[in-house]
N, C-alpha and C positions, 0 to 999 in steps of 0.2 A: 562440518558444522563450524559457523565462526561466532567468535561472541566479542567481545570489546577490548580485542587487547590487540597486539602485534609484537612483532619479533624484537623491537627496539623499547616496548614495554611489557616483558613478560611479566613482570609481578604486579601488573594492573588487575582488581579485581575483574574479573568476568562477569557477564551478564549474562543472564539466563530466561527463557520463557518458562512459566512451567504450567500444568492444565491439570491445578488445585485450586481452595481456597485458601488464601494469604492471610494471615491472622499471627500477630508476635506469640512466641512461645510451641508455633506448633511444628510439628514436624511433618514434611512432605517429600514425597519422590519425584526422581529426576524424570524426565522423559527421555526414551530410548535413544543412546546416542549419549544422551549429558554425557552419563556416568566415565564413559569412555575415553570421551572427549577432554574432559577434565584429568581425568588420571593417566592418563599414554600419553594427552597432545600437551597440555598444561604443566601437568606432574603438581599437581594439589590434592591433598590429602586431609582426613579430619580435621578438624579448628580450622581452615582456610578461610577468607571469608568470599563471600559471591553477594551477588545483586540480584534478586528475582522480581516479576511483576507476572500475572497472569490476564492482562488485559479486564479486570475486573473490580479488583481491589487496590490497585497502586502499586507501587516499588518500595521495595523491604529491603533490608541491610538482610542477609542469614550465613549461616557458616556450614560448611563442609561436615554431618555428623558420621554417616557413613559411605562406602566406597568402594567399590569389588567388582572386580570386571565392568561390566556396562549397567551395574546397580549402582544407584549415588542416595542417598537421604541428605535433608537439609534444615536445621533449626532455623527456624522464620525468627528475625529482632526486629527492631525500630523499625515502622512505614518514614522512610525516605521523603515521599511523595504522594499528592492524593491523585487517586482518577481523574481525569478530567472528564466532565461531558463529549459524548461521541463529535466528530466535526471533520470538517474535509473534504474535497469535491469525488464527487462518483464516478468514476469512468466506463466507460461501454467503450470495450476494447474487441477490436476487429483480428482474428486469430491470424498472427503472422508464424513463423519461423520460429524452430524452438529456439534455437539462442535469442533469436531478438526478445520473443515473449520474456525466457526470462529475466532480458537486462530490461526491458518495462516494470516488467513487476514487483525488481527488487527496486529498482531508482525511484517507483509511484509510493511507494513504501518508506522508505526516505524522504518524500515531499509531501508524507501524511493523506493519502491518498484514502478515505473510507472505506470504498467498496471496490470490486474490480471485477464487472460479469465482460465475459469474453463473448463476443457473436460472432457468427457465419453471416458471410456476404457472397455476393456469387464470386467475389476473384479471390476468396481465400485459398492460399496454400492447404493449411492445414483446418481441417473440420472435425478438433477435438486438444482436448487439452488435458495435461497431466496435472491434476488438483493437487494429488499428493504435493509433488515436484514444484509447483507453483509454490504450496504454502509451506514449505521447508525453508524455500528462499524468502518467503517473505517473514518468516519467522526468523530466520536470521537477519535480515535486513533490519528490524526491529530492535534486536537485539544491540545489534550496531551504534542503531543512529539512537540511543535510546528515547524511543517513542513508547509511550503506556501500553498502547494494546495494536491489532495485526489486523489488517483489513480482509475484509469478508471475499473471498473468491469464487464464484460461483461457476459451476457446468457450464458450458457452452451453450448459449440457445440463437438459433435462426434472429438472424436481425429484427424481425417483423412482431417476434416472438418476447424480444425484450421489451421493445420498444411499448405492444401494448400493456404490458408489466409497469410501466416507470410512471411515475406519482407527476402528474400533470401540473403540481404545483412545483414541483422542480425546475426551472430552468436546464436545459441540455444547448449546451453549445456546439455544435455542427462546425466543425473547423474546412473551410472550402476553397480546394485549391482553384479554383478558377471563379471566374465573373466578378459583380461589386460586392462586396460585404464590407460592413465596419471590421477596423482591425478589435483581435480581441481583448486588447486592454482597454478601449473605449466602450468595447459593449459589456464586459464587465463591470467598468467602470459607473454604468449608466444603472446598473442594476444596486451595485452597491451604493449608490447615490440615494436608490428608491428603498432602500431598509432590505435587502433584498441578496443579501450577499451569502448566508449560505443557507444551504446547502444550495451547490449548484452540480451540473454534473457535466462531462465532454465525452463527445464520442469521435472517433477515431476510425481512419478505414485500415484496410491491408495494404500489400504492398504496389495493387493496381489499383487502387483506389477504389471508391463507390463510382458503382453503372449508374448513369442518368435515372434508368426508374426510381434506383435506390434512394437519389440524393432530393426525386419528385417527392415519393413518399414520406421522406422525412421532413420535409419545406411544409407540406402538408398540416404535420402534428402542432398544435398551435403550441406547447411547450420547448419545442427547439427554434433556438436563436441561433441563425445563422454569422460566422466572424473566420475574417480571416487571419494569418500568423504569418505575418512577412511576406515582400514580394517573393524569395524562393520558394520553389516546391522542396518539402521535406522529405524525409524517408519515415515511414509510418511511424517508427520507432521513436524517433526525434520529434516528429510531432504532437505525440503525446504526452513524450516527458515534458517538454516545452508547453503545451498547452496546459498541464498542469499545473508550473514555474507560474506561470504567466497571472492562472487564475488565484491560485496559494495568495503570490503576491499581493493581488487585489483587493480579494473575495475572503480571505483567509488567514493564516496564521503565520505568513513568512516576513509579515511586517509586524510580528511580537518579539519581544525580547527574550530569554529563555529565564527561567524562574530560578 
């Protein structure tokens, strides 16, 4: 488990998730792991202070009340910071490789990424995904980069399966490695011109790309816009951080300043 410090800032406060209600004055428990984490890897002890946010409530100052083995308590103080409204593009991630999955997950997590349903295509490697193991990293990813709350991960479902799932007024950007498309900083561009900029969402193939039927029936769905991302062919993995990058940039919140 990582939280916001490093070896050359050890007495930086920590950040922490936790899956309570935040409110000054009250007292909550760590989640399985803090407790440990904090006292063996950290070595902080009662009155310490730590940073908590539960993706619901905002970010609280609170301190260290109690601490024992892998049990921790924490007096909530001052909110920090308020929630902000949900925000951020949706991704429809094509199940690669577990290292790569997980460096997607935590880096989409980093670029504020809302949601992350993983789909089956026919040239997937892998046709399943560890939730847990997904949302561990993305819960520390969060922690990290401090962002308010932890994008939603979903089960894996068959391509065809999400796709009829997705809210049609959403824009889905189809990132295509071959033929014409607009690049997709103009076709985002073109939407956020139109009031139109978020939510949007990208979908992503594996590491053999999408089969021709695949890339028909998606042309098909009048809520995916097709765009492409540089003359080279990416590695799935790259692709998605980057189409991300690309749209944040745009569409989103990477041209704000921090508060």
């Amino acid at each position: 488990m990582r939280a916001s410090v490093s070896s050359q800032h050890a007495m930086s406060i920590p950040r922490l998730f936790l899956d309570a209600p935040l409110s000054p004055g009250e007292e909550v428990p760590a989640l399985p792991g803090q407790g440990r984490y904090l006292g063996s890897v950290l070595r902080r002890g009662p009155g310490d202070p730590v940073v908590v946010f539960n993706g619901r409530d905002g970010e609280f100052a609170a301190t260290v009340s109690t601490i024992r083995k892998d049990e921790a308590r924490f007096t909530v103080g001052a909110r920090l910071r308020a929630q902000p409204e949900p925000g951020g593009p949706q991704l429809l991630l094509a199940t690669i490789k577990r290292d790569a999955m997980e460096w997607v997950v935590e880096k989409a997590t980093e670029l504020g990424v809302a949601a992350i349903q993983p789909v089956i295509t026919a040239r997937c490697v892998a046709d399943k995904v560890n939730l847990a193991r997904l949302g561990l990293i993305a819960r520390e990813a969060a922690e990290q980069c401090e962002r308010l709350d932890i994008p939603a991960i979903a089960d894996a479902l068959p391509l065809h399966a999400a796709l009829d799932r997705w809210d049609p007024a959403v824009p889905l950007f189809l990132l295509a490695e071959r033929g014409a498309a607009p690049a997709l900083p103009v076709a985002a561009a073109r939407l956020a011109e139109e009031g139109r900029a978020m939510p949007v969402g990208l979908v992503t193939g594996p590491e053999g790309g999408f089969t021709p039927v695949e890339l028909d029936a998606m042309r098909r769905r009048p809520f995916v816009v097709e765009a492409a991302l540089g003359p080279r062919i990416l590695r799935a993995e790259t692709a998605a951080v980057s189409g991300l990058a690309v749209l944040q940039a745009i569409c989103g919140d990477l041209g704000h300043g921090r508060n």
